[in-house]
C-alpha positions in Angstrom: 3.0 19.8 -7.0 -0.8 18.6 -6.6 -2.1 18.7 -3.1 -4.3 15.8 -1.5 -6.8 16.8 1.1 -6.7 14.6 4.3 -8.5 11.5 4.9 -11.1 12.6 7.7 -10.7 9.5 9.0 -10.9 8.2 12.8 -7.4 7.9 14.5 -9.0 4.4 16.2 -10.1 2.8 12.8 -7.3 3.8 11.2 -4.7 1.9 13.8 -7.1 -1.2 13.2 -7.0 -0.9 9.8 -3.0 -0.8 9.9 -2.7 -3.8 12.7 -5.2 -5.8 9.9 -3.0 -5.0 7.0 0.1 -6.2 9.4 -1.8 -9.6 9.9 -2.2 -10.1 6.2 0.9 -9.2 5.3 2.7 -11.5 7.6 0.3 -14.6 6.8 1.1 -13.9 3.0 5.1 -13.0 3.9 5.0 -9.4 2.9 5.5 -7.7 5.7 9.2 -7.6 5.2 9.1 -5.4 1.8 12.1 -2.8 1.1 12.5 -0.2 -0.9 14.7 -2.9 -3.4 11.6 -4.6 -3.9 9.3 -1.9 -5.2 10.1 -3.2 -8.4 9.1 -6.6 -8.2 6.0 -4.6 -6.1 5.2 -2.2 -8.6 5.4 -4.8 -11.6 2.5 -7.2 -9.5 0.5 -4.0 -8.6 -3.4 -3.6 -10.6 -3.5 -0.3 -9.9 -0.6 1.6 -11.4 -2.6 5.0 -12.8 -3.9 5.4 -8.9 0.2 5.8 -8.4 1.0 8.2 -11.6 -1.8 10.0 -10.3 -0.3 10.9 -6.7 3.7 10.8 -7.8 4.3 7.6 -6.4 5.3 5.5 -8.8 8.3 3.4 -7.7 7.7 4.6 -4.2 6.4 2.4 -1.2 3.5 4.1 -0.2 0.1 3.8 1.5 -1.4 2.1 -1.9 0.9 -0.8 -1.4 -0.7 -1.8 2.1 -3.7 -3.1 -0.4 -2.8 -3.3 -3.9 0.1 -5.9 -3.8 -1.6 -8.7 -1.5 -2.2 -12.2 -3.4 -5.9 -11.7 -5.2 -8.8 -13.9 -2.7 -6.5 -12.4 0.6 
């Protein structure tokens, strides 16, 4: 098991970072994913060694916020 040191940061940016991500999800209608649709996910995604990296290929996980919005979002 590898272990990932903490990102050191700010609780404040990160809950403005997450309500941003919210906003683009729902204008481009993916704020509704499930884990059924990891596949469909995973299969658009450009950055699939960043996954293999941190075991979590096929998962939903924090990379997904970014890495599966239309490109120009």
């Amino acid at each position: 098991m590898q272990v990932h040191i903490k990102d050191n940061l700010h609780r404040l940016v990160a809950g403005k970072y997450l309500i941003e991500m919210l906003r683009i999800h729902e204008s481009a209608g993916t704020s509704e994913v499930t884990k059924h649709d990891i596949g469909s996910l995973c299969a658009s995604c450009p950055l699939p060694e960043v996954c293999e990296q941190w075991d979590s290929t096929g998962k939903l996980s924090c990379f997904c916020l970014e890495s599966v919005l239309p490109r120009g979002t």
